[in-house]
C-alpha positions as CSV (number, residue, x, y, z in Angstrom):
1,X,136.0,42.0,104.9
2,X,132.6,42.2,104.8
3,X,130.3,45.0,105.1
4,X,127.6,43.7,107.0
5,X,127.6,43.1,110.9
6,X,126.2,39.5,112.5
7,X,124.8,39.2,116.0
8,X,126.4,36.8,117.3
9,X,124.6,34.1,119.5
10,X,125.2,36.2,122.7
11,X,124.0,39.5,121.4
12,X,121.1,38.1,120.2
13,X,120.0,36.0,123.8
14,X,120.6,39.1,125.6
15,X,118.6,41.4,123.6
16,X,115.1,43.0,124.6
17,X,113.6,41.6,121.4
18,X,114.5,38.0,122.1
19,X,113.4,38.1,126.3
20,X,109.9,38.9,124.5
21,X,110.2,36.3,122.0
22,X,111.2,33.4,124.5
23,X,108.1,34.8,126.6
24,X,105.7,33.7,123.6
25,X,107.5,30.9,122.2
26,X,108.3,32.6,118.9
27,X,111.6,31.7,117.2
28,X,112.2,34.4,114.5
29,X,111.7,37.8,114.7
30,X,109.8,37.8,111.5
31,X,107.2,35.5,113.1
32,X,107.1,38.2,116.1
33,X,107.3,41.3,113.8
34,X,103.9,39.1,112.3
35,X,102.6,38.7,115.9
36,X,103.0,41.9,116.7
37,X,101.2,43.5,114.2
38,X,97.7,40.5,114.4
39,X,97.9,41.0,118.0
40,X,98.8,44.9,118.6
41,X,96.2,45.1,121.5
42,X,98.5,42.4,123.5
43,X,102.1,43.9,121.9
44,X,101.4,47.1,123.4
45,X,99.8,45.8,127.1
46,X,102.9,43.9,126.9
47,X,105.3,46.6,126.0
48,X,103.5,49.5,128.4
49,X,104.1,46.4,131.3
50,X,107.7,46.3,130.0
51,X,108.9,50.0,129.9
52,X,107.0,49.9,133.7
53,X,104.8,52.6,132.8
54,X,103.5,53.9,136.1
55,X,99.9,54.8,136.3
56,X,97.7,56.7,138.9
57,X,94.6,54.7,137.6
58,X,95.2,51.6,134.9
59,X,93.6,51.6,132.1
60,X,90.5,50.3,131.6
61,X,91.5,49.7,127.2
62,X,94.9,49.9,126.1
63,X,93.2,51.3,122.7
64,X,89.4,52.7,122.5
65,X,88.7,53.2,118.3
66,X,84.6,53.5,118.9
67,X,85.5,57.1,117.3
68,X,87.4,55.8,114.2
69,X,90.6,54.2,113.6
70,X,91.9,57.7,113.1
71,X,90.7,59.2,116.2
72,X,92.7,56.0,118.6
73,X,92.7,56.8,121.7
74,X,95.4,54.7,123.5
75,X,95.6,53.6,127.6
76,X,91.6,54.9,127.2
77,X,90.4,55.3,130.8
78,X,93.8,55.7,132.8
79,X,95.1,58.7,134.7
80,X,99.0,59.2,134.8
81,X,101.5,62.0,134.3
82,X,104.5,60.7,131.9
83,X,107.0,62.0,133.8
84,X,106.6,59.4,136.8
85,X,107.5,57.0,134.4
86,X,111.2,59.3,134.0
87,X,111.7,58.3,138.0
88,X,112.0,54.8,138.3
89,X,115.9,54.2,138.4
90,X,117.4,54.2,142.0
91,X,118.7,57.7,143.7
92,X,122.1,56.9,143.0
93,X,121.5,55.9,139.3
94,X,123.3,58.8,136.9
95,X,120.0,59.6,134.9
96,X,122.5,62.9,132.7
97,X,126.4,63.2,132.0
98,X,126.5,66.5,130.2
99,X,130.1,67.9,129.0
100,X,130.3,72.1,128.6
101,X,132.6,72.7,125.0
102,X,136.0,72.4,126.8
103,X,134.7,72.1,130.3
104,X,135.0,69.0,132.4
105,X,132.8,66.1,132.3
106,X,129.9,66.2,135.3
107,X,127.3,63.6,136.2
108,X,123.8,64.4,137.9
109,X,122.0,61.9,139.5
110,X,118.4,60.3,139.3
111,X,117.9,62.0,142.8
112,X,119.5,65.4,141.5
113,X,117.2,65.4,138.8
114,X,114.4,65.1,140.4
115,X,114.7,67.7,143.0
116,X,115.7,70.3,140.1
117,X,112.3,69.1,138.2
118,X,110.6,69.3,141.6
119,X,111.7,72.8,142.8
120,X,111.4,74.2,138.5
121,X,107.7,72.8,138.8
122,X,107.3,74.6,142.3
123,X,108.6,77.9,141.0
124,X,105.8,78.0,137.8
125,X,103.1,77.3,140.5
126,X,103.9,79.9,142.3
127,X,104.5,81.7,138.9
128,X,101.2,81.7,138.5
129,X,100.4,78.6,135.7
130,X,98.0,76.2,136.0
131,X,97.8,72.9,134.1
132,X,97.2,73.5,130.7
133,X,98.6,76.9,130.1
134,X,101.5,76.6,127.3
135,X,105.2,77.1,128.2
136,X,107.8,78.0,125.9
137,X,111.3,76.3,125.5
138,X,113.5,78.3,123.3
139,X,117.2,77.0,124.4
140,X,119.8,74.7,123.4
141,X,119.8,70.9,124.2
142,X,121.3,71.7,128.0
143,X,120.8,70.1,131.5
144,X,118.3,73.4,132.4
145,X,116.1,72.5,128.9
146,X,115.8,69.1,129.9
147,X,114.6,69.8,133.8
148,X,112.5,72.6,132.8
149,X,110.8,69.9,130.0
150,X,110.2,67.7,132.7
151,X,109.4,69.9,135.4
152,X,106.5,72.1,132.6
153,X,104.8,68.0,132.0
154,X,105.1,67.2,135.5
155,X,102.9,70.6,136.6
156,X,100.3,69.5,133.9
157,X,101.4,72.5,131.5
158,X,102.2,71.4,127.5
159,X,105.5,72.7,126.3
160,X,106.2,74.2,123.2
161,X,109.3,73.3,122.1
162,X,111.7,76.1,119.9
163,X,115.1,75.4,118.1
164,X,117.5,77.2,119.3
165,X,118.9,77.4,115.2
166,X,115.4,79.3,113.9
167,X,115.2,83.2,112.9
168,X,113.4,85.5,114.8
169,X,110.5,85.8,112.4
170,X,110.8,81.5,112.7
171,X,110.3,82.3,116.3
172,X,107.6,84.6,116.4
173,X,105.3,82.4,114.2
174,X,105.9,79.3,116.8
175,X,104.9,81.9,119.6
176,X,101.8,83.4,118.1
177,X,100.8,79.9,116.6
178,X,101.2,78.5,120.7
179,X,100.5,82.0,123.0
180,X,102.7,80.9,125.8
181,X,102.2,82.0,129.3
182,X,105.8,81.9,130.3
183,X,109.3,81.5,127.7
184,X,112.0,79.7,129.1
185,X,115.5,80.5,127.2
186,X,118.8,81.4,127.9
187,X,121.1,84.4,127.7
188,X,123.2,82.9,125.5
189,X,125.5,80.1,124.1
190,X,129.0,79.3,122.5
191,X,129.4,76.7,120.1
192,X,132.1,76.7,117.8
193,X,133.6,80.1,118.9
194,X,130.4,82.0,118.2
195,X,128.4,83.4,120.7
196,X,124.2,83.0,119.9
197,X,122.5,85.7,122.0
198,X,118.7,83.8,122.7
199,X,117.6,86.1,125.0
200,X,118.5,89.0,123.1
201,X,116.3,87.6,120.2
202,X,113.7,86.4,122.4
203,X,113.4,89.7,124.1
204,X,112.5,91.5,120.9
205,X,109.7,89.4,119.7
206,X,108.4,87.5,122.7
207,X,105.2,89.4,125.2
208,X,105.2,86.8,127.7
209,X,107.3,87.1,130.7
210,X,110.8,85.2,129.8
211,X,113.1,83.4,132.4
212,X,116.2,83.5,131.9
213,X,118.8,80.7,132.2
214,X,122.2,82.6,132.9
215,X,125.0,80.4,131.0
216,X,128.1,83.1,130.0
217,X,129.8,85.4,132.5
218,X,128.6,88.9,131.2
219,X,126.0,90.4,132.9
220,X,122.6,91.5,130.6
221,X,119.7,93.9,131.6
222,X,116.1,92.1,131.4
223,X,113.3,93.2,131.3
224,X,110.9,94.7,134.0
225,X,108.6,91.4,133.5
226,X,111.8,89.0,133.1
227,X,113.7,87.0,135.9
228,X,117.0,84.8,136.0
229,X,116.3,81.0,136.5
230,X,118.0,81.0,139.9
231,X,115.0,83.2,141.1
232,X,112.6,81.7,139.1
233,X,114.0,78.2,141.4
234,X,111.7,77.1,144.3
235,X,113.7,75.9,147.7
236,X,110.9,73.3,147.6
237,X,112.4,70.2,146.1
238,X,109.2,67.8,146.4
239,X,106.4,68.0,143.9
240,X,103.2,65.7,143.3
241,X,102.9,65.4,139.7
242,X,99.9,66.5,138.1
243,X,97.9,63.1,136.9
244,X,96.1,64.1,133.6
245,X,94.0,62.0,130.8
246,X,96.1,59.6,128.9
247,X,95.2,62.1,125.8
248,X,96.2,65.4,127.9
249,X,98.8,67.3,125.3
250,X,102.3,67.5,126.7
251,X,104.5,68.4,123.9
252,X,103.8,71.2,121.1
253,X,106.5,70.1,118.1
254,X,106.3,71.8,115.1
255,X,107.1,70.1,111.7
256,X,106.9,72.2,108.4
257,X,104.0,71.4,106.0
258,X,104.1,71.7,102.4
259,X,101.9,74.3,102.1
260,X,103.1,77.4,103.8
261,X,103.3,77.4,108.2
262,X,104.3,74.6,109.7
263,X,102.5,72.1,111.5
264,X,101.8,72.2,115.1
265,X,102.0,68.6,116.3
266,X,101.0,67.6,119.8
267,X,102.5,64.9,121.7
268,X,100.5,63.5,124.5
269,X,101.4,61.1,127.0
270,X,100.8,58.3,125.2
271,X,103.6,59.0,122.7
272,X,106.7,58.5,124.9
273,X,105.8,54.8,125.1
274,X,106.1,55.1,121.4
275,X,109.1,56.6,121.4
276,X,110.7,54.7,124.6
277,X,109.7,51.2,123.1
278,X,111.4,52.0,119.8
279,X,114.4,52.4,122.0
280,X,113.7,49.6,124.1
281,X,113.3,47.2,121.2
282,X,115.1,48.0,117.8
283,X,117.9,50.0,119.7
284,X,117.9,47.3,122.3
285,X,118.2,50.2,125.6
286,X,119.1,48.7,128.4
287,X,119.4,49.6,132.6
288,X,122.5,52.4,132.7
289,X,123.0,52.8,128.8
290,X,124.1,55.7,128.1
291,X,122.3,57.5,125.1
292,X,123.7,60.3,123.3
293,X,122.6,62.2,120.1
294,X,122.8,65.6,119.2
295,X,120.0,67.3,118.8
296,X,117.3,69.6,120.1
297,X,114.3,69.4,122.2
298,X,112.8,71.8,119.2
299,X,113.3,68.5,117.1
300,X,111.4,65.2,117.7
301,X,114.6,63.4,118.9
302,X,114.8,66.4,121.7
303,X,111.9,64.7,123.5
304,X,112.4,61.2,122.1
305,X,116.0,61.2,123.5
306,X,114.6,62.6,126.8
307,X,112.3,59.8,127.3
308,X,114.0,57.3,125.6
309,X,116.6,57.0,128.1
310,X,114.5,57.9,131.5
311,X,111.7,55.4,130.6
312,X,114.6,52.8,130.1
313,X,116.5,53.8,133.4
314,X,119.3,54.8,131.0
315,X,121.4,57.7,130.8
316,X,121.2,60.9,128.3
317,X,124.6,61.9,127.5
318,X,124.7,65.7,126.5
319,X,127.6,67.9,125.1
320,X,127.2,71.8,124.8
321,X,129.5,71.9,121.6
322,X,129.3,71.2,118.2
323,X,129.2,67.9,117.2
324,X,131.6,67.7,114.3
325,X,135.1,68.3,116.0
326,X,137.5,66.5,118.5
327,X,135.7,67.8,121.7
328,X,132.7,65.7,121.0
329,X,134.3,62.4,120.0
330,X,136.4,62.8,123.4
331,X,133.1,63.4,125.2
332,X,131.6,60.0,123.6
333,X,134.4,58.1,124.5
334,X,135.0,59.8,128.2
335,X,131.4,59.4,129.1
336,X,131.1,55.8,127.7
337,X,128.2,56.2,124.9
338,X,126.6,52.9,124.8
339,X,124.0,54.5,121.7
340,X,125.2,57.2,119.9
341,X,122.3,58.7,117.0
342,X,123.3,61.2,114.3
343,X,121.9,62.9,111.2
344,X,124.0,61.0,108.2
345,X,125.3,64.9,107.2
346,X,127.8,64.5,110.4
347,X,129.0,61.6,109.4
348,X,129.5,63.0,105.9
349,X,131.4,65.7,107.8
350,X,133.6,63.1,110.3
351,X,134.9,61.1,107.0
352,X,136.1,64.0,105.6
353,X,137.8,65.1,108.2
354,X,139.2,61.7,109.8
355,X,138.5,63.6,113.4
356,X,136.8,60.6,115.3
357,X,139.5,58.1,113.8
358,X,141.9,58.5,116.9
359,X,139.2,58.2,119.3
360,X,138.2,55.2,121.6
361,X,134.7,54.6,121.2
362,X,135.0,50.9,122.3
363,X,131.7,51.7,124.6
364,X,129.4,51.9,121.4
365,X,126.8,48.7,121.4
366,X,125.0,50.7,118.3
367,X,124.7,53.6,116.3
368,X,121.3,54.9,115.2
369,X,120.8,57.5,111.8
370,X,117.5,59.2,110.8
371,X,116.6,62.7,109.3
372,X,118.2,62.5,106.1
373,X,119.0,59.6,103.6
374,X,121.9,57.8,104.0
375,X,125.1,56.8,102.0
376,X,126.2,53.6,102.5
377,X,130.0,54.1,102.4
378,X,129.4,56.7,104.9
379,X,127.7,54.3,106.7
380,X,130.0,51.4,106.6
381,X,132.9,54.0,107.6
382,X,130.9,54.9,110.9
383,X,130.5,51.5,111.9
384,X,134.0,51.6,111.7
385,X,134.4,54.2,114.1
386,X,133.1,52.1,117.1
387,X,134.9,48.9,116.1
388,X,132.6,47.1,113.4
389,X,129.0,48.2,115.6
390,X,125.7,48.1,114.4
391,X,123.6,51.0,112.9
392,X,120.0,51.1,113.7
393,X,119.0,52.7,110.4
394,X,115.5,54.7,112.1
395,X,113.1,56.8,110.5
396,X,109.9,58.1,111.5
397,X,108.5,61.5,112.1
398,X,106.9,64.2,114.6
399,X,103.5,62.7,114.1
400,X,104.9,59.2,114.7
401,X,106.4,59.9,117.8
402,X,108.8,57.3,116.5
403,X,109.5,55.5,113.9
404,X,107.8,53.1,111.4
405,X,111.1,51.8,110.3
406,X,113.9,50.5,111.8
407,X,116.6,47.6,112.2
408,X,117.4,45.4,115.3
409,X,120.0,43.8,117.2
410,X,118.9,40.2,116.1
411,X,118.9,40.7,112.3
412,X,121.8,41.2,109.6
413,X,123.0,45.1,110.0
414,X,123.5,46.2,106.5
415,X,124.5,50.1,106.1
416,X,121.8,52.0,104.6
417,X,119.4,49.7,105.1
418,X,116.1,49.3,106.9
419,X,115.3,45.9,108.1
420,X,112.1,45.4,109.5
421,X,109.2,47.9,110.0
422,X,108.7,48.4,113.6
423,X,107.0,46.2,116.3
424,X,103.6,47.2,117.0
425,X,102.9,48.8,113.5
426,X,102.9,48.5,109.8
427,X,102.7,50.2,106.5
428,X,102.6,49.4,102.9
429,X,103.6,50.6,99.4
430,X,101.7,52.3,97.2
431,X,102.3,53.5,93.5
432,X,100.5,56.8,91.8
433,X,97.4,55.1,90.9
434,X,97.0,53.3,94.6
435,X,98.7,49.4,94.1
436,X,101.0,47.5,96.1
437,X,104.6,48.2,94.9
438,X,108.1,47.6,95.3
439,X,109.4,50.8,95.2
440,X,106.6,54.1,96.4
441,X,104.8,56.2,99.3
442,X,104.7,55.0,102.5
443,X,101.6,54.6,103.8
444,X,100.5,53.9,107.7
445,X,98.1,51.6,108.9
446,X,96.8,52.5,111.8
447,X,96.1,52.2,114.8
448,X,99.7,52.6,116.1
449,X,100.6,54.1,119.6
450,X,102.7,57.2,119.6
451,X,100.5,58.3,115.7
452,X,98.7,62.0,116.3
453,X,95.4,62.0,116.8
454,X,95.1,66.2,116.2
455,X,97.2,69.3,114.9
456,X,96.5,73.0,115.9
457,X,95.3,75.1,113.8
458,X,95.1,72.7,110.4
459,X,92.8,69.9,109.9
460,X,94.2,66.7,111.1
461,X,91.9,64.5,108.9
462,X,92.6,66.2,105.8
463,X,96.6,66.1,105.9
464,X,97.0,62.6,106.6
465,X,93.2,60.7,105.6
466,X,91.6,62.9,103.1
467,X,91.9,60.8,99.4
468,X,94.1,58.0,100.7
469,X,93.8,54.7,99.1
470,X,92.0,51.5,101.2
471,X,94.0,48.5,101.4
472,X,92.8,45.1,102.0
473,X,89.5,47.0,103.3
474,X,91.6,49.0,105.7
475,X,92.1,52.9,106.3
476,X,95.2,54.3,105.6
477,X,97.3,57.3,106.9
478,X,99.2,59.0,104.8
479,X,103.2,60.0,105.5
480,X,105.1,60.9,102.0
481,X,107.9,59.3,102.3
482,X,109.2,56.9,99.8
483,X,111.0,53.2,100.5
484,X,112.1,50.5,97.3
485,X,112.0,47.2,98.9
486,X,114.8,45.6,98.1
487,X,115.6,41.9,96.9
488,X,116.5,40.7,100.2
489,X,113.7,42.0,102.0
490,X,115.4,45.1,103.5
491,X,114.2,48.3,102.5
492,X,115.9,51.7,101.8
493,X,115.2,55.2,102.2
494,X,114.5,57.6,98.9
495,X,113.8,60.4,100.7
496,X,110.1,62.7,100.3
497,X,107.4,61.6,97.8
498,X,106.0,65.1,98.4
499,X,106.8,68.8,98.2
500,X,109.1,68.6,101.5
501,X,112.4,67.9,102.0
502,X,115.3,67.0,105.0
503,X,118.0,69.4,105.4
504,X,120.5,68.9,107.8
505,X,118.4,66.5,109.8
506,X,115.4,69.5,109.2
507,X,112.2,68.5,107.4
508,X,111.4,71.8,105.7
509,X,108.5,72.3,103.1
510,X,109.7,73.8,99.7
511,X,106.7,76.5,100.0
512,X,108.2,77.5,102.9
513,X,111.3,78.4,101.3
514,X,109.9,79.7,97.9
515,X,107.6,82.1,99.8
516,X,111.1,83.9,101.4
517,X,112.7,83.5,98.1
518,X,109.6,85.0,96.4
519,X,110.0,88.5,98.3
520,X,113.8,88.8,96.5
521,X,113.2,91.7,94.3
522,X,114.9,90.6,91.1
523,X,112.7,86.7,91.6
524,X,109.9,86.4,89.3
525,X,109.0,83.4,91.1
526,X,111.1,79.9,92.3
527,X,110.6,76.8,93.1
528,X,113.2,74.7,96.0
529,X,113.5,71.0,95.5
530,X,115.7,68.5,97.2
531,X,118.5,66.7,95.2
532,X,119.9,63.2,96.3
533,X,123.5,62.7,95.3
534,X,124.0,59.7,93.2
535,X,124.4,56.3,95.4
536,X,122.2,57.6,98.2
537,X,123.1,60.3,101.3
538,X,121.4,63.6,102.5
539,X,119.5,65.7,100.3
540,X,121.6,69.2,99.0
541,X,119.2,72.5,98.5
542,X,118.9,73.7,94.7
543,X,116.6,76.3,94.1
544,X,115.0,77.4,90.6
545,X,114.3,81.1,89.7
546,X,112.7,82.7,87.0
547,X,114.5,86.0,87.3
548,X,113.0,89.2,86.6
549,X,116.1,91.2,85.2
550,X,119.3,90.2,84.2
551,X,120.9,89.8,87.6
552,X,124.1,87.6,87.6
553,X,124.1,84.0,88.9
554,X,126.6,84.6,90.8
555,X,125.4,87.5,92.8
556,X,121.5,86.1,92.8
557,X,122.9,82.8,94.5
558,X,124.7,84.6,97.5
559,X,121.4,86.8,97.9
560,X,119.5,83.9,97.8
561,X,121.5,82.0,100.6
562,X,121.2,85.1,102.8
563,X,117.8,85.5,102.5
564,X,117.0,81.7,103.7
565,X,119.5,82.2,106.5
566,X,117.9,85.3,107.6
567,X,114.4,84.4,107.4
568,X,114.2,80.8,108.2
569,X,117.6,78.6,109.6
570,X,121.1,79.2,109.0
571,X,121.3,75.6,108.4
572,X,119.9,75.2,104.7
573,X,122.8,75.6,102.9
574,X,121.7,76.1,99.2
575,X,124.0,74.3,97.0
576,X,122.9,75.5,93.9
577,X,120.7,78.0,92.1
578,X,119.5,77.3,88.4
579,X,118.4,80.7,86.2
580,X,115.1,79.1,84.1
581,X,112.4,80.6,81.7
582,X,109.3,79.5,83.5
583,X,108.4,76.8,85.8
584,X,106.7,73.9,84.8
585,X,103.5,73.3,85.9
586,X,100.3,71.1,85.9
587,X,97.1,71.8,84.3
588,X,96.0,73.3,87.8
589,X,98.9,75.2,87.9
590,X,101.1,73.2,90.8
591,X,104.6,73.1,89.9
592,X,106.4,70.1,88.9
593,X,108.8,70.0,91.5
594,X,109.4,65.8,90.6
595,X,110.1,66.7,86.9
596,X,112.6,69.6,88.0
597,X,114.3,67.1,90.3
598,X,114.4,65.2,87.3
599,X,115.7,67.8,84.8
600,X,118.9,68.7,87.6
601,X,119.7,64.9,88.1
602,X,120.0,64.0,84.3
C-alpha cells in the first residue's frame, strides 16, 4: 500500500486552488505558485476579493513600500475593522460547536455570536475603554475567549493574548510588557481531572481590574475592582464596529526570542487575510467546514483558527478537554471535523495509545501539523486515522501570521513533507557563508501580507534585517529555521537554525530556559538545546550543566524539571540532563549550542 495520498480528479476541480487557476488559465499549480509570486500585487487583490474582505473605505494600494520593503504596508489607504469580515455567513449558519470534557455537544450560531460579540463590546464601552487601550486574555481556548477576542477588535482595543499553561512570573512579564486596561480570565478549568485556578493566579499578580468568566460551580470572592462576566455583559446586543487603519494593531502575541524576554508581536488587520488565505488555499476551507485544532488564543493558531474559519464562513470546532484521550476523538467525530490541525507530539501520543483507532472520523477532508517537526510514520499512521486523508504539513510563525510553507489539495501528500512554499510568498536557502543551498536557513523575501512590520519594546529591523545576505539584488528577512530540499522537490522540516527551540508545539528560546536554570544553586552555568530523534519528529529538551558541587544526577535532573515547570510552562518536559566540565564556546564567548547538539546525537 502506498504511503502517499493522490487527489483524485474530483478533489482537485473542486478545490479553491484550481477555481483560481481556471480564472487565469494556468494549468499546474507550479505555474501558479510562479504567478503568484511575479504578480503578488494581483494574487493578493485577488485573494482579499476572494475571502470577501469587507471594507469601510477600499483601498487605494493593496501594498504601499515607498518606506522600504521592510516597512510594507498592505490595503494602504483603506478603513475597515477585521471583524466585519467574521460576519458574513447567514444567521442561521453554525459559526462554533464547542463540547465541555464530558458534557454534551452544543452549537451557537452566526447570529448568536454576534449578539454575544455585540453586547461584550457594549459592556467595555461602558467599562470605560477606548480604542486603543490594551486588553488582556488570559483563559483557555473557550466559547467566552473567542467572543471577548472578537468583541476587544471589534471596539478598536488590541488584545493581548496569555496561555492559559504559563507560570505566574510568565504572566506577569506579558502584563508589564503590555499594561492592560482591563484582564479577561476565568475562575477556573478542569482538564484531565485537574482543576487550574486562572483567576486565583491572575488575582495575585495582575493591577488592572479582572473580569471574571465563571466556568465551575464553587463560588470565589473577587476583588473590590473585579466583576463576573455576566455583569460585565451589556443587554445591548448591536454594536457598530470600530473602523481603524488597515495598520491599527489588533493582536499582541508573544513568541520567545533567543536572547532573554520574549517578543511582543503585533498582529494588525492585515494579518488575518494572511492567515485566512493560507486556509482558504493550501487547506482548501470551504462554506460550513468545520475547523478544529487544539490550541490557544495565547498561540498563533488561537487567532489563526479564529479567523481562519469566520473569514471562510466555516465553523470552529472547540473541546474544553484534553486532547489526547477518547472524549476528544468522540467530539471530532460527533461534531463532523472536516480540518482537524495538531502539534505532531499528539499524534506521538494517539499511536501509542491506539485511542483514536475505534473512532469514526470519516468527516476528515485533511489534517494539518505545525509546531514541531514531524515523523513520518507518525504521520502516515494519522492519515490513517481519517481513512487514508491528506496532511497539510504547515509551518510558519507569529511574525508570519501564517505560514511560508505548506502542502495542497492538488499535489502528491507525502507525510512529513512540505510541498510547495505558499501562494503569495517565497523564500530561499542559504548556507553559513550566504549561497543558495539544498539543505539551510530559511530566509523570507519580502514583501508578504500577514509579515510584521514592528515589535514592542525590541528593534524590529535588527531581529529580522540586520546582517542578512541579498539575493538576486533583493532584501531578505530573516526566520531561523532550517528546510533540505529534497530530490523530488518537496522539502522537509529540520527544526531551528538558531538558539530556539519547539516544545510541545511552544517555540521557547534556550536563554530563556538557561537563565531559570542559572538561579539553581548547585548550577555553575547550563546551556538547553533541542534534540531531534533519529528519522525526524518533535524536538525532546536536554539540558547541559556545569555543576558547582558534587550533586547527583539523579537528584539535579528532578530539581531541574521543577524549576522550568515553576518558572516558565509545565509543558517542557526535560528529557535529559548531561553533568559537563565547561561549556564550549566561541572566541566571543557564545556557546556552541550546534556542537552540543552534535556531541548528544553521536
Amino acid at each position: 500500500m502506498s504511503k502517499y495520498w493522490f487527489p483524485s480528479k474530483e478533489i482537485i476541480e473542486s478545490s479553491n486552488i484550481h477555481a483560481m487557476m481556471q480564472n487565469l488559465a494556468i494549468t499546474s499549480y507550479e505555474e501558479f505558485w510562479k504567478w503568484s509570486v511575479a504578480n503578488k500585487k494581483v494574487f493578493w487583490e485577488q485573494t482579499v476579493a476572494n475571502l470577501d474582505i469587507h471594507f469601510e473605505k477600499p483601498y487605494s494600494k493593496i501594498v504601499d513600500v515607498s518606506n522600504g520593503i521592510e516597512n510594507a504596508e498592505w490595503l494602504a489607504g483603506a478603513n475597515l475593522n477585521i471583524v466585519d469580515s467574521c460576519f458574513q455567513n447567514t444567521d442561521t449558519a453554525t459559526a462554533i460547536v464547542f463540547q465541555k470534557e464530558g458534557g454534551e455537544l452544543e452549537k451557537v450560531s452566526q447570529l448568536a455570536l454576534e449578539t454575544l460579540v455585540n453586547k461584550i463590546a457594549n459592556g467595555l464601552v461602558d467599562f470605560g475603554l477606548k480604542p486603543k487601550d490594551v486588553v488582556a486574555i488570559y483563559m483557555s481556548m473557550n466559547l467566552e475567549a473567542v467572543a471577548m477576542y472578537l468583541a476587544a477588535i471589534k471596539a478598536g482595543c488590541v488584545v493581548a493574548t496569555i496561555a492559559d499553561s504559563f507560570s505566574e512570573e510568565e504572566i506577569a512579564l506579558r502584563l508589564q510588557l503590555t499594561n492592560p486596561k482591563l484582564i479577561v480570565t476565568q475562575d477556573a478549568f478542569v482538564r484531565s481531572g485537574r482543576t487550574h485556578l486562572l483567576y486565583k493566579k491572575c488575582k495575585e499578580i495582575a493591577r488592572a481590574p479582572i473580569v471574571v468568566v465563571k466556568t465551575i460551580a464553587d463560588e470565589i470572592p473577587l476583588r473590590k475592582t473585579d466583576v463576573w462576566f455576566g455583569e460585565f455583559l451589556s443587554t445591548q446586543g448591536e454594536f457598530q464596529s470600530v473602523k481603524c487603519n488597515p495598520q491599527d494593531a489588533i493582536t499582541i502575541l508573544f513568541s520567545s526570542g533567543t536572547t532573554g524576554a520574549p517578543k511582543a508581536i503585533p498582529w494588525d488587520h492585515t494579518t488575518p487575510v494572511k492567515s485566512a488565505s493560507d486556509a482558504y488555499y493550501h487547506h482548501n476551507i470551504q462554506k460550513e467546514d468545520v475547523l478544529c485544532w487544539p490550541t490557544n488564543l495565547g498561540w498563533m493558531m488561537g487567532p489563526w483558527l479564529v479567523f481562519s474559519a469566520l473569514i471562510n464562513k466555516a465553523t470552529i470546532g472547540l473541546y474544553y478537554g484534553a486532547p489526547l484521550g477518547e472524549g476528544f476523538g468522540n467530539f471530532v467525530e460527533k461534531a463532523e471535523v472536516t480540518m482537524l490541525g495538531l502539534v505532531p507530539s499528539i499524534v506521538k501520543s494517539w499511536k501509542q495509545s491506539k485511542v483514536m483507532e475505534s473512532m469514526n472520523w470519516s468527516s476528515i477532508k485533511c489534517f494539518s501539523s505545525t509546531g514541531e517537526v514531524s515523523n513520518s510514520e507518525e504521520m502516515y499512521y494519522l492519515m490513517q486515522l481519517g481513512g487514508a486523508k491528506p496532511i497539510i504539513e504547515y509551518c510558519g510563525g507569529t511574525e508570519v501570521g501564517g505560514g511560508y510553507i505548506a502542502s495542497t489539495f492538488v499535489q502528491e501528500n507525502k507525510p512529513s513533507q512540505f510541498s510547495t512554499q505558499t501562494l503569495g510568498g517565497s523564500f530561499v536557502l542559504l548556507n553559513e557563508e550566504g549561497k543558495p543551498c539544498e539543505t539551510g536557513e530559511v530566509f523570507l523575501v519580502p514583501p508578504i501580507m500577514g509579515l510584521s512590520t514592528r515589535l514592542l519594546h525590541k528593534d524590529h529591523h535588527a531581529i529580522y534585517y540586520t546582517n542578512t545576505p541579498l539575493f538576486e539584488g533583493k532584501i531578505l528577512r530573516k526566520h531561523g529555521d532550517e528546510l533540505q530540499t529534497l530530490e523530488n522537490g518537496y522539502y522537509r522540516a529540520n527544526g531551528r537554525v538558531d538558539d530556539a527551540m519547539n516544545l510541545g508545539g511552544i517555540k521557547v528560546g534556550s536563554v530563556q530556559l538557561e537563565t531559570v536554570v542559572n538561579t539553581l544553586d548547585f548550577v555553575e552555568e547550563s546551556a538547553a538545546i533541542g534534540v531531534v530523534p533519529q528519522g525526524g519528529g518533535p524536538s525532546s529538551l536536554v539540558v547541559y550543566i556545569v555543576p558547582s558541587n558534587n550533586i547527583a544526577t539523579s537528584e539535579a535532573f528532578t530539581r531541574v524539571q521543577g524549576i522550568i515547570k515553576e518558572k516558565l510552562n509545565p509543558l517542557f518536559k526535560l528529557i535529559d540532563l548531561v553533568k559537563i566540565d565547561n561549556l564550549p564556546r566561541t572566541a566571543s564567548n557564545k556557546i556552541k549550542r550546534k556542537q552540543l547538539r552534535g556531541h548528544y546525537q553521536k
